[in-house]
C-alpha positions in Angstrom: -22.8 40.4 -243.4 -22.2 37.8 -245.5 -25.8 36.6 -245.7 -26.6 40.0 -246.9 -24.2 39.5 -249.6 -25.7 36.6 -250.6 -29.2 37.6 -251.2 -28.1 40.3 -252.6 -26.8 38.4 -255.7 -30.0 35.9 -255.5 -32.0 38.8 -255.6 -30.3 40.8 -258.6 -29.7 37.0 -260.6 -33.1 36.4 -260.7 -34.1 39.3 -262.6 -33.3 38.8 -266.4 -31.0 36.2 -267.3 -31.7 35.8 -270.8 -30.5 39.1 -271.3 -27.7 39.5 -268.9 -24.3 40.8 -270.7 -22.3 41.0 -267.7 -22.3 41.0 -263.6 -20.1 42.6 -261.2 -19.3 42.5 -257.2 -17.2 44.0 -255.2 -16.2 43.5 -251.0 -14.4 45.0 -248.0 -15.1 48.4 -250.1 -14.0 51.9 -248.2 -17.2 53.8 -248.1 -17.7 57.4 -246.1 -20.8 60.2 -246.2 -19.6 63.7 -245.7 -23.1 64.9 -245.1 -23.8 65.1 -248.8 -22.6 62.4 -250.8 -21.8 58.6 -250.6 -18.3 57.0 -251.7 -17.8 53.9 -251.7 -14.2 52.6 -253.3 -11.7 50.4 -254.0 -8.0 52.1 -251.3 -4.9 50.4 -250.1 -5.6 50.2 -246.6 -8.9 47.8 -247.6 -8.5 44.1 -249.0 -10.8 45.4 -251.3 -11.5 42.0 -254.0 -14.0 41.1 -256.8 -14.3 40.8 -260.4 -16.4 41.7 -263.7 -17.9 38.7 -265.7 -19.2 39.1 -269.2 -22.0 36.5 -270.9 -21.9 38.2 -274.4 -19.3 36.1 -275.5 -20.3 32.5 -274.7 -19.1 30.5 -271.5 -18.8 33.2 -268.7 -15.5 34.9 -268.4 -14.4 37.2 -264.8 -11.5 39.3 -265.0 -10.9 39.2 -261.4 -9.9 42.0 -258.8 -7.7 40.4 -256.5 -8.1 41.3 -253.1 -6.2 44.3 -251.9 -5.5 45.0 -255.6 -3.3 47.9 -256.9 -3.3 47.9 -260.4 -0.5 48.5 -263.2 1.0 52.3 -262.3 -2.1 52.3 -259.8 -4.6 53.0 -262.6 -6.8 49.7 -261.3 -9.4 51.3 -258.6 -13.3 51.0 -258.3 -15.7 54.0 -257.8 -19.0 54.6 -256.5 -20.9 57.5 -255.4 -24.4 58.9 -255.1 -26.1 61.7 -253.6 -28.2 61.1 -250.3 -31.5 63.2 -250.2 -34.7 62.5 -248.7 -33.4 61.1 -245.6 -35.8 59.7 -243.1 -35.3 57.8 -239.8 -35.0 54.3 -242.1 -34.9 55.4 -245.9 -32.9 57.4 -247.9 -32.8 58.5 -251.6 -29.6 57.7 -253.9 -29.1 60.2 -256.7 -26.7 61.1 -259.2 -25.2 57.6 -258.9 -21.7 57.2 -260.9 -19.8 53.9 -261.3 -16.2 53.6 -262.2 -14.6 50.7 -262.8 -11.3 50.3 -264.0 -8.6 47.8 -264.6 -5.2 47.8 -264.7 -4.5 49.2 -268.5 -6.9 51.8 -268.3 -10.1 49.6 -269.8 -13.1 51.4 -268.1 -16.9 50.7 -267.1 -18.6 52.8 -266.5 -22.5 53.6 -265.7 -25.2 56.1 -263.9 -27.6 54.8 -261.2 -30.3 55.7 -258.6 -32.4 53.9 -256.1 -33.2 53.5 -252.2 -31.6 52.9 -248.7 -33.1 50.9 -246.3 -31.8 51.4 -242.7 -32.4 48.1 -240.5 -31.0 46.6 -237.6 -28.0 48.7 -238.0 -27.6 47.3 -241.5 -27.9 49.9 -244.5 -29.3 47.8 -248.0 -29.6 49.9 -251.4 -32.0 48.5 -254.3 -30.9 50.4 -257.6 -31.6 50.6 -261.2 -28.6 51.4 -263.5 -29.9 53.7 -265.9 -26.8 53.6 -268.5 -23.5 51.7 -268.3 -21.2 51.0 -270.9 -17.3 49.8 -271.5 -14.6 52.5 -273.0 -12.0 50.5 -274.0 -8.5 52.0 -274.8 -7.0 49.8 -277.3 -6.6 46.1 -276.8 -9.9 45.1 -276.7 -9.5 43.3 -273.7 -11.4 44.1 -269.9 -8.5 42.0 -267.6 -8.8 42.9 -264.0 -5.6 42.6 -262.2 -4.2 39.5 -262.1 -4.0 38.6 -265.9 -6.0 35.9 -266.1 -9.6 35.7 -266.9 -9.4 38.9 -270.0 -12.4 38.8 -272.2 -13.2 40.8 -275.6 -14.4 44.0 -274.2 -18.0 44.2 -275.2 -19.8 47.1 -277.3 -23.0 48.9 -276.5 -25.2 50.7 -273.7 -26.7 48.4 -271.3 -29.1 49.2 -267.9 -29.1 47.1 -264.8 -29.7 46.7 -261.4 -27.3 47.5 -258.7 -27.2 46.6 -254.9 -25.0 47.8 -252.2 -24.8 46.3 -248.5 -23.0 47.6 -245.6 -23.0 47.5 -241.4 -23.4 50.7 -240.3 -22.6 52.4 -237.1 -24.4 55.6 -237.8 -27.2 56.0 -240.3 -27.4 59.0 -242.6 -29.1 61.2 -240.6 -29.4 62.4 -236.7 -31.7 62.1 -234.1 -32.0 66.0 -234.3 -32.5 66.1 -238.4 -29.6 67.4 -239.5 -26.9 64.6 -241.5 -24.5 62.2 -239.5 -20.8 61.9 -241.2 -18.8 58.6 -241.2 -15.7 57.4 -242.7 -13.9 54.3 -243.1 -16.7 52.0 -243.3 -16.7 48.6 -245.1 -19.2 47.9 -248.2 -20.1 45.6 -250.3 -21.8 46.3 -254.1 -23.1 43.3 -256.5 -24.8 44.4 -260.1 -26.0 43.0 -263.4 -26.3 44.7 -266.7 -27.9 44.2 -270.0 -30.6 44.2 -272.7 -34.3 44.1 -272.3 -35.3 40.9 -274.1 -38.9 40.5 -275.5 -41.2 38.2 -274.1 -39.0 37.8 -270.9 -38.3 39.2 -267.6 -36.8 42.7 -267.9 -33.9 44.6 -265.8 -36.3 47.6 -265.7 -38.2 45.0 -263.3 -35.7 46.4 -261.1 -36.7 50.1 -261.8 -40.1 49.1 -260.9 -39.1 47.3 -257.7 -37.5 50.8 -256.9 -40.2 52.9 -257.6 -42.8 50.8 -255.5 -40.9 51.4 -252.4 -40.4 54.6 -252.4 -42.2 56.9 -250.0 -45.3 58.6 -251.0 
């Protein structure tokens, strides 16, 4: 699993540096399928770690999840969730992708994505552009995490990106007989970077195309 991880970040790093504002990553995620959509989030009963860096203000700065985290009055967690569709013996569709992330005074980002599963050697991969993500802050400037070190000035703007999520799995989306499988409790990993197009350079919507290419005709 945790060479998965790892080129999953290569892969996603590569893409536009120039113009990254920020990167996130996330382990040990709880993630389940109810036959219709994907969750995959940040609960007590998972050690659950990672952290947000921002590159819009200089030397990189990570406010940092700490593993296991419950945040100030619990309002720290992490959402994501998509939409399954399309679902073949190996590939999948992600739709209606929404990520949540929030730390522990309320500061959220927050973003829409889509993209593809891949189903291989009982490991599920998903390749994703993030169409729109943005910071609401709510007050103090500041995106901090949970462990108060690490806070940087919350950045403004809209930014896209590209978004990856890796996970073991012990049942795939669907069955056999063509109808959906269910599953619960299974752990995940997601890794994503954000930002601005920059002329002349390599752009995140390299990612959308990447998407695009493999999907099925």
């Amino acid at each position: 699993m945790r060479t998965y991880c790892t080129l999953g970040i290569i892969g996603l790093a590569g893409v536009a540096n120039a113009s990254t504002v920020g990167t996130f990553g996330f382990t040990d995620l709880n993630s389940s399928y109810d036959g219709q959509t994907f969750h995959a989030l940040s609960l007590g009963s998972f050690p659950t770690g990672g952290d947000v860096t921002d590159y819009s203000n200089g030397p990189a700065s990570s406010a940092t999840f700490e593993s296991g985290f419950i945040g100030v009055q619990n309002l720290a967690d992490v959402v994501f969730q998509m939409d399954i569709s399309n679902v073949t013996a190996t590939t999948a569709d992600g739709t209606s992708g929404r990520i949540v992330i929030r730390d522990e005074d309320g500061d959220v980002l927050s973003g829409s994505f889509q993209g593809v599963w891949d189903f291989r050697f009982g490991f599920g991969f998903f390749d994703g552009e993030i169409t729109t993500i943005a910071y609401n802050d709510v007050g103090d400037g500041l995106f901090t995490g949970t462990d108060g070190t690490g806070a940087y000035a919350t950045p403004d703007g809209t930014y896209i990106g590209g978004i990856s999520f890796m996970m073991e799995m012990s049942t795939w989306f669907g069955s056999a007989a063509g109808g959906p499988n269910t599953f619960s409790d299974e752990i995940a990993a997601s890794f994503g970077l954000f930002g601005t197009p920059t002329p002349g350079g390599v752009s995140l919507l390299a990612l959308g195309g990447l998407v695009a290419s493999r999907r099925r005709r």
